[in-house]
C-alpha positions in Angstrom: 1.9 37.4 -5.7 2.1 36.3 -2.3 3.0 32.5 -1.4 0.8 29.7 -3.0 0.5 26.7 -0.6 -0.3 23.2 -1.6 -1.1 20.6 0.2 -0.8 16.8 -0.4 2.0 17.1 -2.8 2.9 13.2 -3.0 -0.8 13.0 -3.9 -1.9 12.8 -7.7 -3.0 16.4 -8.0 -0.7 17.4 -5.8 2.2 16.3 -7.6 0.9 18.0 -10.9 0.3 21.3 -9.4 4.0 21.7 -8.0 4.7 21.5 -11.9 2.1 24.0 -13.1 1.7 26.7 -10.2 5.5 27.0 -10.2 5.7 30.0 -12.5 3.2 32.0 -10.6 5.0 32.0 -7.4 7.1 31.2 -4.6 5.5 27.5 -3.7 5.1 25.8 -0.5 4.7 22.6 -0.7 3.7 20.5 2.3 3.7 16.8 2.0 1.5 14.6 4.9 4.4 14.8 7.3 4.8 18.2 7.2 0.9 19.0 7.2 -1.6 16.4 8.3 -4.5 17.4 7.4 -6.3 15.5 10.5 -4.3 17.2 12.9 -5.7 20.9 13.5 -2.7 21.9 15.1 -0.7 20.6 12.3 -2.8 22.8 10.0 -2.9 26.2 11.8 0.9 25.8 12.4 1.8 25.9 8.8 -0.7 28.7 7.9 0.8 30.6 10.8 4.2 30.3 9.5 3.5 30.9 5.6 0.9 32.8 5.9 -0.2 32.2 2.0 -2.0 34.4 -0.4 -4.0 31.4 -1.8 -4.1 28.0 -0.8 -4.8 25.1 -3.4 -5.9 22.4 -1.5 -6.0 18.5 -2.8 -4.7 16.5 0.1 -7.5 13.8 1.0 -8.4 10.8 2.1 -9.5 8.7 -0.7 -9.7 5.3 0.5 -13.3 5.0 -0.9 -13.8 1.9 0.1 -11.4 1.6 3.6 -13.5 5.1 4.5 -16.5 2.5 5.7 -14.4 1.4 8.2 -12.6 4.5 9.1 -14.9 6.9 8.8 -13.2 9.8 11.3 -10.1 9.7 9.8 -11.8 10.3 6.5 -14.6 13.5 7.9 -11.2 14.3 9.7 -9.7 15.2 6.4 -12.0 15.6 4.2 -14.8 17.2 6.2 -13.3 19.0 9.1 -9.7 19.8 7.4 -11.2 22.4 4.7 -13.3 24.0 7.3 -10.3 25.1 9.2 -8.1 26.2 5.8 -11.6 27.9 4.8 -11.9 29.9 8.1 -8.1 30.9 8.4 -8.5 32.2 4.7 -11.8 33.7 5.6 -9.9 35.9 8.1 -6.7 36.4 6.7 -7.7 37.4 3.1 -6.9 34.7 1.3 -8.0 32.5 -1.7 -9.0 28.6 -1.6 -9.2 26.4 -4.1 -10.6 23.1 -2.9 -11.4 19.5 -4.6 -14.2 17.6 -4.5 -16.0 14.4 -6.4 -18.8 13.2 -8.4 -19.2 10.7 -5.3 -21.7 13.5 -3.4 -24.2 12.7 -6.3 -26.2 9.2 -6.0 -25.1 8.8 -9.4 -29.2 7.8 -10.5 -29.7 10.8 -12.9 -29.7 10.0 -16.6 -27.7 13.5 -17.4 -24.8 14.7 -16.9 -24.8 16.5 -13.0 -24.7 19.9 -13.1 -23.3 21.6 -10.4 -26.8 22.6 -8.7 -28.2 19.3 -8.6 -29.3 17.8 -5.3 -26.3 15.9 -3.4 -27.5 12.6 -2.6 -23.8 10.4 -1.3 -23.9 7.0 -0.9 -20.9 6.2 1.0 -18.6 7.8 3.9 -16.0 8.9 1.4 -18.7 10.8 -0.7 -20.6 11.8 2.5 -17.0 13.2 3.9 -16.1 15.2 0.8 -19.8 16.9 0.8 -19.2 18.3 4.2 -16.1 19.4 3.3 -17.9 21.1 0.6 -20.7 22.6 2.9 -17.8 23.7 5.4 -15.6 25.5 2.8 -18.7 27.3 1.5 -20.2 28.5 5.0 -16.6 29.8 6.0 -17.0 33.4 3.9 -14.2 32.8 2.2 -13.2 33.6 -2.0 -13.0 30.3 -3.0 -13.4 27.9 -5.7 -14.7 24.0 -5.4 -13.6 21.8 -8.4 -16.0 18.3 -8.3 -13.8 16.1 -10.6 -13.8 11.9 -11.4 -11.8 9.3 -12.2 -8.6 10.8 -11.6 -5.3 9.5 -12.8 -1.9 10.4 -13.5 1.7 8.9 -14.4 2.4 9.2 -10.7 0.5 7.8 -7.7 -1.7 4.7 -7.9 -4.9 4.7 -10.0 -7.1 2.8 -12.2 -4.6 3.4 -15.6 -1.7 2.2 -13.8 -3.5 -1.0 -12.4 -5.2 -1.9 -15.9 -1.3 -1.8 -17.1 0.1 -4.1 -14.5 -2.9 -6.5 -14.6 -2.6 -6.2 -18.4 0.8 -7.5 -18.3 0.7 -10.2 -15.2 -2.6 -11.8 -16.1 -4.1 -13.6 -19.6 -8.2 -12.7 -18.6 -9.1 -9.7 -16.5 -12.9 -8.5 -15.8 -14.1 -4.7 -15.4 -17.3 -3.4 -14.7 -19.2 -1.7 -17.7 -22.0 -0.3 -16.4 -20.5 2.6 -14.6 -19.9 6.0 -17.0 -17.6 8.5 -16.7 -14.9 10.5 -18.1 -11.0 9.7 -17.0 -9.6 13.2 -16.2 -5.8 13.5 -15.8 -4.0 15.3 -13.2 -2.2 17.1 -15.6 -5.6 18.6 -16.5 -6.6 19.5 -13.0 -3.8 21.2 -12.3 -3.5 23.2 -15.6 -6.8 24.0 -14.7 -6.2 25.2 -11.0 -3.3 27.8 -12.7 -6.0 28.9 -15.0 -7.9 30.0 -11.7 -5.0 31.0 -10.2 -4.3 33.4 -12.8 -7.5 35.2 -12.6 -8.2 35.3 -9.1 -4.7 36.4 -8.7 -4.7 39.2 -11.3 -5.1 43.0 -11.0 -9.0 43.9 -10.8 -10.0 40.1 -10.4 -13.1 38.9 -10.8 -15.3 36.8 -8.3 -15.9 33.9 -9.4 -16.7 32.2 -5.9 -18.5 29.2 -6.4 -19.0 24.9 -7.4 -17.7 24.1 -10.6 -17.1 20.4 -12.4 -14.5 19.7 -14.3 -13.8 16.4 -16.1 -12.5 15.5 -19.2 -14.5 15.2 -22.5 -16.9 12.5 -23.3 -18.1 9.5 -21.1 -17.1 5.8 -21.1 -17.4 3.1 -19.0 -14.7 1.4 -17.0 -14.4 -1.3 -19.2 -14.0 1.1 -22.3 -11.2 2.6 -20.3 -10.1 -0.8 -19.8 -10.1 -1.6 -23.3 -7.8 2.4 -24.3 -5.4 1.3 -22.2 -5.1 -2.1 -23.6 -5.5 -0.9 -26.9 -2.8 1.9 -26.8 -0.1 0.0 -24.2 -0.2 -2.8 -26.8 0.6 -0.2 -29.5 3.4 1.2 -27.7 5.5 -1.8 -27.2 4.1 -3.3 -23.2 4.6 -6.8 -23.2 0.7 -8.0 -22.5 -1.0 -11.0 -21.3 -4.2 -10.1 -22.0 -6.1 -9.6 -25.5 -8.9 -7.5 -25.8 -10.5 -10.8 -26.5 -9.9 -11.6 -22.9 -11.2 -8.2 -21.4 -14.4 -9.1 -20.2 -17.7 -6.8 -19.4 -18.9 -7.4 -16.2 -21.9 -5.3 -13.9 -21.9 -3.6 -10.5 -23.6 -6.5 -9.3 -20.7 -8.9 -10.4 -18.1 -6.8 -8.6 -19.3 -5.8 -5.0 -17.0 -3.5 -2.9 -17.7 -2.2 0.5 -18.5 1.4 -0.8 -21.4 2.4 -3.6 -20.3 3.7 -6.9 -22.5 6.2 -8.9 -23.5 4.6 -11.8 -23.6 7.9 -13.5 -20.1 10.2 -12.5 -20.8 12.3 -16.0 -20.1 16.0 -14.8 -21.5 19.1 -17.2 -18.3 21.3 -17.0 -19.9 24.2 -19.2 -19.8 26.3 -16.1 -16.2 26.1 -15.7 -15.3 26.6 -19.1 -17.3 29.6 -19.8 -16.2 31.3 -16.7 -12.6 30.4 -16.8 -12.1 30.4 -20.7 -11.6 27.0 -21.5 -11.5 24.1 -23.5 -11.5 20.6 -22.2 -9.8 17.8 -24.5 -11.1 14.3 -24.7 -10.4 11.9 -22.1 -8.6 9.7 -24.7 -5.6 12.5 -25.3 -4.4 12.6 -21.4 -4.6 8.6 -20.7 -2.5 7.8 -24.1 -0.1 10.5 -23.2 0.5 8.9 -19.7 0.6 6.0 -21.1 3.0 7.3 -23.4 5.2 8.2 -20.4 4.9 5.1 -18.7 6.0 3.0 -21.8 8.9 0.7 -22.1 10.4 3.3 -24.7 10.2 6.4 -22.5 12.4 4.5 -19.4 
């Protein structure tokens, strides 16, 4: 197989897939410095020079709420940044696999989203990642879009990791309840991505082109997610402030932020999984086992 090239590997995902694409390949991995993704010079450079079979692609800008404010540096990387990887794959025969969110949904339907229901974003961030979407897709390129949500690993910054810190700093903490989703590792993701890798990599491979969403199993709120972590870092030795008791439920409307949140970030993965073979876990297992990782036993 012919160089796999990732982007953003101090990122979340990034970091993961180093891990799980290793044993299918020689791996490039470019880090901001080496490949800004809102430089198009920057870009066509590397691609020039590694020239790779199948590029995996989750560097973005995910400053959801900063994005208001900065909203060309945001379309510059999320929008106009996977146009250009699409289009050089496009003409150089290679494969794509590109990231998106639940944020290009208004987050107002009842259901889970499926992955032909109509886009609807309601801030830059989400607006940015759908034209990255639309660009990838009108580039001709083999390529598979993964939508996921609430993204979190042992390394980076995320939601898990502030709940634990807050968790052990602070003796009452509030957290918005009224928002559903399911926490999906970066472990996940990127065990996913080799699953794809695999196939469109393979002898006689398949097209699978196309959307897809992947999230973990089941939905809960952020203040049920709150409440896991709480639960399972007081059960493996983190010395807490804060009791359950003192985890408080709290709505959108108590907690503004600059940038809109679906209400509803539920994604129907059945699409995925039947195409790809798979079988999702709960979002429970991968946020106690990072949480396992990040415990005072495990330094």
């Amino acid at each position: 197989m012919s160089a796999l090239l990732i982007t953003g590997v101090n990122g979340q995902v990034g970091f993961e897939l180093q891990r799980s694409l290793a044993p299918l390949g020689k791996i490039v991995a470019m880090t901001r410095a080496e490949m800004d993704l809102s430089d198009e010079a920057s870009i066509l450079s590397v691609l020039r020079e590694h020239r790779p079979g199948i590029i995996v692609n989750p560097a973005a800008y995910t400053a959801v709420d900063r994005a208001e404010s900065e909203k060309e540096q945001a379309m510059a990387v999320n929008a106009t940044a996977p146009g250009l990887l699409a289009r050089w794959a496009a003409d150089n025969g290679a494969f794509l696999v590109h990231y998106s969110t639940d944020y290009v949904f208004d987050g107002m339907k009842e259901d889970p989203y499926v992955e032909s229901d109509p886009v609807n974003p309601q801030s830059v961030y989400g607006e940015s990642k759908w034209l990255g979407e639309e660009a990838v897709r009108s580039a001709g390129a083999p390529h598979v879009i993964l939508r996921t949500n609430w993204v979190y690993g042992h390394h980076g910054n995320n939601f898990l990791k502030t709940i634990l810190r807050l968790a052990q700093e602070r003796s009452a903490l509030n957290v918005v309840a009224d928002q559903i989703g399911a926490p999906t590792s970066a472990a996940l993701i990127a065990d996913v991505t080799r699953r794809i890798v695999e196939v469109v990599g393979g002898p006689n491979a398949p097209d699978v082109s196309g959307t897809y969403h992947l999230s973990a199993e089941g939905t809960t709120s952020w203040h049920g997610y709150a409440a896991h972590i709480v639960r399972e870092a007081s059960a493996k030795n983190f010395n807490l402030a804060l009791t359950l008791d003192a985890l408080k439920a709290i709505s959108t409307a108590e907690y503004p932020t600059p940038a809109k949140r679906p209400q509803n970030s539920r994604l129907d993965c059945t699409k995925l999984t039947d195409c790809f073979g798979l079988r999702l876990p709960a979002w429970q297992e991968g946020v106690t086992e990072v949480i396992e990782r990040l415990s005072p036993a495990s330094r």
